[in-house]
C-alpha atoms as an extended CHARMM CRD file, in Angstrom:
* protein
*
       164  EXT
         1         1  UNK       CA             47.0000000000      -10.6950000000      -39.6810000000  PROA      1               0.0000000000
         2         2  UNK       CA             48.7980000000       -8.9850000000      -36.9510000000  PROA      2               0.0000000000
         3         3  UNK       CA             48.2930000000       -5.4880000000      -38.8840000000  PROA      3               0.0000000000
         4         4  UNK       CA             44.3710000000       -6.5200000000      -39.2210000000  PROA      4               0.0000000000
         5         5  UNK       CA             44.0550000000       -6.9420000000      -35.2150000000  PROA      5               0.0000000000
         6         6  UNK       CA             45.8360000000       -3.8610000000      -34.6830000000  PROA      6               0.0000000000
         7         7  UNK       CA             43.6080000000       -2.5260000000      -37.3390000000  PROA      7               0.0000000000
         8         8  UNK       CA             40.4820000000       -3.4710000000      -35.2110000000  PROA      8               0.0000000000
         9         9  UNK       CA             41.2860000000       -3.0720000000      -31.7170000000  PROA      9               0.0000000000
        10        10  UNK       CA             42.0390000000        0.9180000000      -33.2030000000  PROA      10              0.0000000000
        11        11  UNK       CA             38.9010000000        1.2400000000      -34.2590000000  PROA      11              0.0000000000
        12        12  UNK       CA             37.1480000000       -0.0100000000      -31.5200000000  PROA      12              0.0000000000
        13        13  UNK       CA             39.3340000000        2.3430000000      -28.9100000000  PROA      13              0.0000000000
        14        14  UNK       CA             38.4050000000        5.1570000000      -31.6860000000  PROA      14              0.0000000000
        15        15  UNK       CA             34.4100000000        4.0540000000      -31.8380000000  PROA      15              0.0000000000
        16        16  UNK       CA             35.0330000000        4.2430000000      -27.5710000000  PROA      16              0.0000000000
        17        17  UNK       CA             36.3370000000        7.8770000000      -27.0380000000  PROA      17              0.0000000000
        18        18  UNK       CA             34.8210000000        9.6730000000      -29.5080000000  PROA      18              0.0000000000
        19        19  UNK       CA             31.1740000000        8.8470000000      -27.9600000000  PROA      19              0.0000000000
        20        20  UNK       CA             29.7980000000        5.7910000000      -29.2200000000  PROA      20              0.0000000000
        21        21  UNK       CA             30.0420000000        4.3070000000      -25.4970000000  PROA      21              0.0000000000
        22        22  UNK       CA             26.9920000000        3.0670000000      -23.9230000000  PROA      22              0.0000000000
        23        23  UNK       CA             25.2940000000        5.1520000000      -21.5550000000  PROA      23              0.0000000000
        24        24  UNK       CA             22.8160000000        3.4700000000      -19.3130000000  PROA      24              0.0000000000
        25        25  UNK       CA             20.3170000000        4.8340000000      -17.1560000000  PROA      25              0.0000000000
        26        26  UNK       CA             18.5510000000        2.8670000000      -13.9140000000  PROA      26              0.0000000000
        27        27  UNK       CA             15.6560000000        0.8670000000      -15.2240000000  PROA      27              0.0000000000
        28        28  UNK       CA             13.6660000000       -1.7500000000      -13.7450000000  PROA      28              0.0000000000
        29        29  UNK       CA             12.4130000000       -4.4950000000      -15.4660000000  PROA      29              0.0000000000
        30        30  UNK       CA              9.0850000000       -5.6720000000      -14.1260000000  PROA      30              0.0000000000
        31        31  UNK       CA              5.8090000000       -7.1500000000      -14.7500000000  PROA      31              0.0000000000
        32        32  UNK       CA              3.6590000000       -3.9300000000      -13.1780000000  PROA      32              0.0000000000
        33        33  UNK       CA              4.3820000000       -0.9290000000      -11.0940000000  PROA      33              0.0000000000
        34        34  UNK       CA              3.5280000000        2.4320000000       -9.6780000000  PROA      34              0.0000000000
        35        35  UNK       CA              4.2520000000        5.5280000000       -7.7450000000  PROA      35              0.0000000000
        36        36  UNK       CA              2.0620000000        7.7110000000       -5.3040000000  PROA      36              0.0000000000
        37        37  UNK       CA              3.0690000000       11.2100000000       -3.6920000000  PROA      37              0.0000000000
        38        38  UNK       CA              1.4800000000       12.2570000000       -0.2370000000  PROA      38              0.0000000000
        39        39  UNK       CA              2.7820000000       15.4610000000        0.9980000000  PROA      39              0.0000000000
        40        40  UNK       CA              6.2890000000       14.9100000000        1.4600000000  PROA      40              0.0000000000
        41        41  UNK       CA              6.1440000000       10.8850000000        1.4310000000  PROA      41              0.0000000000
        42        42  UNK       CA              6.3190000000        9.2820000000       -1.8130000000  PROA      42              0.0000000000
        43        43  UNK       CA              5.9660000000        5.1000000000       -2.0340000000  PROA      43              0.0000000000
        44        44  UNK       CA              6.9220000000        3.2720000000       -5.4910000000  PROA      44              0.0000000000
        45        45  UNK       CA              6.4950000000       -0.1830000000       -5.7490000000  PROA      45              0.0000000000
        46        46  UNK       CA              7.1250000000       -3.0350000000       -8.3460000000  PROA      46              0.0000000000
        47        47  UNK       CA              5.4800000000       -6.4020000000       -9.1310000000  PROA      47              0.0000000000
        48        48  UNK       CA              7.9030000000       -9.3380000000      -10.3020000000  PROA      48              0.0000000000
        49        49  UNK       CA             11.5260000000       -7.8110000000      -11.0190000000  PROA      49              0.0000000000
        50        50  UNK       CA             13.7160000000       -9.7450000000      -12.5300000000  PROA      50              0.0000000000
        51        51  UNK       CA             16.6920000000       -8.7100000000      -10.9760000000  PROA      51              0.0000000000
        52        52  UNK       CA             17.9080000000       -7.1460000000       -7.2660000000  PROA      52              0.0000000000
        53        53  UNK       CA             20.7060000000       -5.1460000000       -6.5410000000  PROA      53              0.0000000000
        54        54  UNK       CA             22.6140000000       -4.8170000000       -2.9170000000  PROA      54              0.0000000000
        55        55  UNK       CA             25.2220000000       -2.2010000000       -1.8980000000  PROA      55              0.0000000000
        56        56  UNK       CA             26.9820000000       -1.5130000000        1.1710000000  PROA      56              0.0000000000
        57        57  UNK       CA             27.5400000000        2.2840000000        2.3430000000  PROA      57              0.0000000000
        58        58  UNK       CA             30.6680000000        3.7980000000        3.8900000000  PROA      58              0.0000000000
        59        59  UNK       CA             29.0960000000        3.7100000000        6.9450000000  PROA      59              0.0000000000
        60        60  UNK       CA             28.2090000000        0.5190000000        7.0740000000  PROA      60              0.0000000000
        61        61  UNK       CA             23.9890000000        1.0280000000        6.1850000000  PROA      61              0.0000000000
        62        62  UNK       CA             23.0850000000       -0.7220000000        2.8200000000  PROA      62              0.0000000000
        63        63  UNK       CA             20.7620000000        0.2820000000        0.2630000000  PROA      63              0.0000000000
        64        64  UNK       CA             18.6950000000       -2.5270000000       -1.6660000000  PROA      64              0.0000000000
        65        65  UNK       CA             16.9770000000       -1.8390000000       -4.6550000000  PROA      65              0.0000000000
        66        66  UNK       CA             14.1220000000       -4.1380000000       -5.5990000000  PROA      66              0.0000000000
        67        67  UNK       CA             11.5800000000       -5.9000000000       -3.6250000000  PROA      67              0.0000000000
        68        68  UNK       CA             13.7450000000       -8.5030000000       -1.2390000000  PROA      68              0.0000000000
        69        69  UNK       CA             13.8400000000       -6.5790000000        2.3770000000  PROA      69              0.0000000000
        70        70  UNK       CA             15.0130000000       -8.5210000000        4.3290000000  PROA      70              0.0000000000
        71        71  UNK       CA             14.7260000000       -6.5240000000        7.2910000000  PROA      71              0.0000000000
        72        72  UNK       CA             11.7750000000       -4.5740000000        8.5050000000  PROA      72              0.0000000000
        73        73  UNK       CA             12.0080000000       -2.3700000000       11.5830000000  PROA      73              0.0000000000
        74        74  UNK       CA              8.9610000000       -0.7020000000       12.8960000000  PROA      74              0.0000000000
        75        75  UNK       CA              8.8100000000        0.8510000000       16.4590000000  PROA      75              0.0000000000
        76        76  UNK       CA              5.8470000000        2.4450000000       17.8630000000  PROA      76              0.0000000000
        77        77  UNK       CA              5.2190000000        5.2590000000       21.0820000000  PROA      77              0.0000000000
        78        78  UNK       CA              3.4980000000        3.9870000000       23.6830000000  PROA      78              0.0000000000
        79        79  UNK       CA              1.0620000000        0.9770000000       23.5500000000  PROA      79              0.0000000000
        80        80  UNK       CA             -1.7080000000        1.8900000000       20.9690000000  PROA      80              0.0000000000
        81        81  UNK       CA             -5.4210000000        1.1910000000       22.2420000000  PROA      81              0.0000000000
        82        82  UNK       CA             -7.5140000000        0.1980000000       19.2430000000  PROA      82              0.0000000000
        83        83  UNK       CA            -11.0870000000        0.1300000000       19.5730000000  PROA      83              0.0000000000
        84        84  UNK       CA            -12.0920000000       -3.3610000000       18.9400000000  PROA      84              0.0000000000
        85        85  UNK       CA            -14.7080000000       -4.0370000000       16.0380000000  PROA      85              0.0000000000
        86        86  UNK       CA            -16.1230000000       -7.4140000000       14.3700000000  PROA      86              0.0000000000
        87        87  UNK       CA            -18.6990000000       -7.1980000000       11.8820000000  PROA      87              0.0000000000
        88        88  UNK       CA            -20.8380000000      -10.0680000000       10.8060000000  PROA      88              0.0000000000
        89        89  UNK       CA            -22.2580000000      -11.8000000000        8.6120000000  PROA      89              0.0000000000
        90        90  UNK       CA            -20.0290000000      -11.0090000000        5.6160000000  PROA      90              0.0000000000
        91        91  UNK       CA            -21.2250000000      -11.2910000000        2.7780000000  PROA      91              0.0000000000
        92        92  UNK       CA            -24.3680000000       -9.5560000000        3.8450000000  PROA      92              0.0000000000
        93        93  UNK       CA            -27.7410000000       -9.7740000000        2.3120000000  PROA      93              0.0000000000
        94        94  UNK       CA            -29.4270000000       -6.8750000000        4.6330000000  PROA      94              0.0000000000
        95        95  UNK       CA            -28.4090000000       -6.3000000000        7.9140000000  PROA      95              0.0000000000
        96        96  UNK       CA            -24.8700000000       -5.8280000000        9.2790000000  PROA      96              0.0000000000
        97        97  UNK       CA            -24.0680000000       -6.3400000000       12.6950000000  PROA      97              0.0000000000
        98        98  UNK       CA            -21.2720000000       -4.5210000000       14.1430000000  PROA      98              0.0000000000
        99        99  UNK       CA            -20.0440000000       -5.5660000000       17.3710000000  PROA      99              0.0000000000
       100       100  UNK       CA            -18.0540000000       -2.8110000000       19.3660000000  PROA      100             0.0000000000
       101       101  UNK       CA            -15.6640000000       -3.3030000000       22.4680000000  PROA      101             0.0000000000
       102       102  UNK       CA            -14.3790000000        0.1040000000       22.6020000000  PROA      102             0.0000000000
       103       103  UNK       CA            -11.9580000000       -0.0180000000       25.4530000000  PROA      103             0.0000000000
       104       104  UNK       CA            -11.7090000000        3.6310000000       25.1960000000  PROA      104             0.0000000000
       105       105  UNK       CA            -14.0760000000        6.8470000000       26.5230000000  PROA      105             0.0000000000
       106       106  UNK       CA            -13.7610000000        8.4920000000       22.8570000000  PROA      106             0.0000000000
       107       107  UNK       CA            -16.5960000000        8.0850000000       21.0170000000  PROA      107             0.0000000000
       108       108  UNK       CA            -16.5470000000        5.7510000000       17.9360000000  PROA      108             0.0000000000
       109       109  UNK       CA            -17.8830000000        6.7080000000       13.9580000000  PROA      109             0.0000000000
       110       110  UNK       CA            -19.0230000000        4.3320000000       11.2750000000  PROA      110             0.0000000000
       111       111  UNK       CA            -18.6200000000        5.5280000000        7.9500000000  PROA      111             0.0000000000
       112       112  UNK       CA            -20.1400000000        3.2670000000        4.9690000000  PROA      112             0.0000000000
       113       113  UNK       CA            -17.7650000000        4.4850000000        1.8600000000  PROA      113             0.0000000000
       114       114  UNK       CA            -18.1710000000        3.1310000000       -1.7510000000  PROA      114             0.0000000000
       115       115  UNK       CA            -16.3960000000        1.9180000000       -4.2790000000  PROA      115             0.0000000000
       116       116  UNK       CA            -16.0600000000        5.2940000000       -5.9960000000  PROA      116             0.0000000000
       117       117  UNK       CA            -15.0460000000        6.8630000000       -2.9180000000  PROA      117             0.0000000000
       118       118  UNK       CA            -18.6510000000        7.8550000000       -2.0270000000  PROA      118             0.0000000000
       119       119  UNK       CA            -19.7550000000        8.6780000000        1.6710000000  PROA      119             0.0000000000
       120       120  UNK       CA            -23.3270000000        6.1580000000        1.9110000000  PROA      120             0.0000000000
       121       121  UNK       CA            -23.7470000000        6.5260000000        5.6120000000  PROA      121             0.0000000000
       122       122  UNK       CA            -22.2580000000        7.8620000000        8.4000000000  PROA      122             0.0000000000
       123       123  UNK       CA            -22.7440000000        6.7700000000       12.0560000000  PROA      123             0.0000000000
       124       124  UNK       CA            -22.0510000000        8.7130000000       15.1360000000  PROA      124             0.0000000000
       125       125  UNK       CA            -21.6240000000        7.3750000000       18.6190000000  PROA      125             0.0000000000
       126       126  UNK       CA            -21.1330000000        4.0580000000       18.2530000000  PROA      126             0.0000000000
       127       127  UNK       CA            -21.7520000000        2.0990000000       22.1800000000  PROA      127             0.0000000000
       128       128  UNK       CA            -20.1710000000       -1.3410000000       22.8690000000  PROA      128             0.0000000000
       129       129  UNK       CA            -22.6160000000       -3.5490000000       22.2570000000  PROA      129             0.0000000000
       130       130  UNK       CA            -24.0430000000       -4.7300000000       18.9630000000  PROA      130             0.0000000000
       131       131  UNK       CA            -25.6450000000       -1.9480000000       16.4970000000  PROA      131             0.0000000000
       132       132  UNK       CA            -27.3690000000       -3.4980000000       13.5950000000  PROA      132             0.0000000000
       133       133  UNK       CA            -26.9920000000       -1.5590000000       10.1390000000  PROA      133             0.0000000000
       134       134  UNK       CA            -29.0870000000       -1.9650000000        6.8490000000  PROA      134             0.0000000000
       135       135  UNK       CA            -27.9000000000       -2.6970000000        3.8980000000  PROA      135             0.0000000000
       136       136  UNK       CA            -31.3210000000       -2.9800000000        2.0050000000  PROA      136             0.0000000000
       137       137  UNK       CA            -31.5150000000        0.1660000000       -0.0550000000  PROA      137             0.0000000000
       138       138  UNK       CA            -28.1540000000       -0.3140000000       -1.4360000000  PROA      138             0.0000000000
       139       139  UNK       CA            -27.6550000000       -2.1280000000       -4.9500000000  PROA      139             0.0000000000
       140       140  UNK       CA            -25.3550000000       -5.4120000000       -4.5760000000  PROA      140             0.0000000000
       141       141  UNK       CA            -21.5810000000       -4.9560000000       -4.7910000000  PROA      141             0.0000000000
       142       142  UNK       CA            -18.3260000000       -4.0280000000       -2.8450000000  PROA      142             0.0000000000
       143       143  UNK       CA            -18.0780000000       -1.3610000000        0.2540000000  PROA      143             0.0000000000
       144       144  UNK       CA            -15.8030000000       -0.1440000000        2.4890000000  PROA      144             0.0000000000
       145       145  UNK       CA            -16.7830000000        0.1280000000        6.3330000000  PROA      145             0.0000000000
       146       146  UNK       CA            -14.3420000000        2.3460000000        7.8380000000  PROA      146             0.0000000000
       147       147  UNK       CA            -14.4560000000        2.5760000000       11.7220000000  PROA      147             0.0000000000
       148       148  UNK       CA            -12.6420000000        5.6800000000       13.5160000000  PROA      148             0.0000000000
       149       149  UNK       CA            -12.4210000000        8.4050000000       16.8150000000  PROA      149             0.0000000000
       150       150  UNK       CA            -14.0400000000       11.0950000000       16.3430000000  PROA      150             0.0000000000
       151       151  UNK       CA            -12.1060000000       13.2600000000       13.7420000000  PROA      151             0.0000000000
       152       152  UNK       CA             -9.3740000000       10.9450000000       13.3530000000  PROA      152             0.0000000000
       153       153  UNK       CA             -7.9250000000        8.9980000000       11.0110000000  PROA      153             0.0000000000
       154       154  UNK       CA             -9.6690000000        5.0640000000       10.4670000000  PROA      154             0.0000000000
       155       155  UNK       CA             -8.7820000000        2.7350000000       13.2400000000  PROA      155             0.0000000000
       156       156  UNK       CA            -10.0890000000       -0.4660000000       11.3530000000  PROA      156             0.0000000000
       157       157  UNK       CA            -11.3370000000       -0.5470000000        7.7920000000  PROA      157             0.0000000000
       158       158  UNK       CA            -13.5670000000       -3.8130000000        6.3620000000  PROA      158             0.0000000000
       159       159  UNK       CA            -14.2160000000       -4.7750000000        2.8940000000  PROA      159             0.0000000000
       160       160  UNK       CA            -18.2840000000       -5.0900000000        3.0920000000  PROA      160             0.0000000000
       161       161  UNK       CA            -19.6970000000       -7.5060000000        0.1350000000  PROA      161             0.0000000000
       162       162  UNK       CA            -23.5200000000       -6.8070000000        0.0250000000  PROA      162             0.0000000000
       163       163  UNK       CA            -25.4410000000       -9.6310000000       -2.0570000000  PROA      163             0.0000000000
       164       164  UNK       CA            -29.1270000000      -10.4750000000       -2.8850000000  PROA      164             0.0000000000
């Protein structure tokens, strides 16, 4: 019996060193995911891991892998001025009413954006005050009602649902 142990604890040592070790690579293990790439920023995200990992660095920073952050740190320049916009009713049947209280002396856009990605309408010089937009000509669905400076990037964007 003693030779028999000897026997297998050999052959598993042999098995070991001469390459049938495991070799594992990172993998996550999650219900859905993705990746996107933007210049030199790239985001990946997952949906329902199973498992989270923790580590603490020689300089005292950690690194966590999976979706617990437990801290989230974001600092900004200045105080930003955002040009204030409501929009009502939504869901719309024909009209939209957007309601501007642009703090600011830049001028405002509207820019009505589809579902494919589609300029529909484009609105310059936007006063405070209400400005009424129709929705009539377009068929019922989802839109995108992005509001913005001049040549800048959107301020405020709203999810516009247009029904009969």
């Amino acid at each position: 019996m003693k030779l028999y142990k000897l026997f297998l604890v050999g052959a598993v040592v042999c098995f070991t060193v001469l390459g049938g070790a495991q070799s594992l690579t990172p993998e996550v293990l999650s219900t859905a995911g993705g990746s996107a790439q933007v210049g030199t920023i790239r985001i990946s995200w997952t949906l329902g891991e199973t498992a989270i990992s923790r580590w603490t660095t020689h300089s005292g920073g950690s690194v966590t892998e999976g979706f617990h952050q437990p801290i989230l740190v974001l600092t900004t320049e200045g105080t930003p001025t955002i040009a204030l916009v409501r929009i009502a009713p939504n869901p719309v049947q024909s009209t939209l009413q957007l309601m501007v209280d642009n703090k600011e002396a830049k001028e405002l856009t509207a820019t009505l954006i589809d579902v494919q990605g589609r300029i529909l309408l484009k609105l310059n010089h936007l006063t405070i005050g209400n400005t009424e937009v129709s929705l009539e000509k377009y068929p019922t669905g989802s839109y995108f009602l992005s509001i913005q400076y001049a040549n800048e990037l959107p301020l405020q964007t709203f999810k516009v649902v247009k029904t009969q």
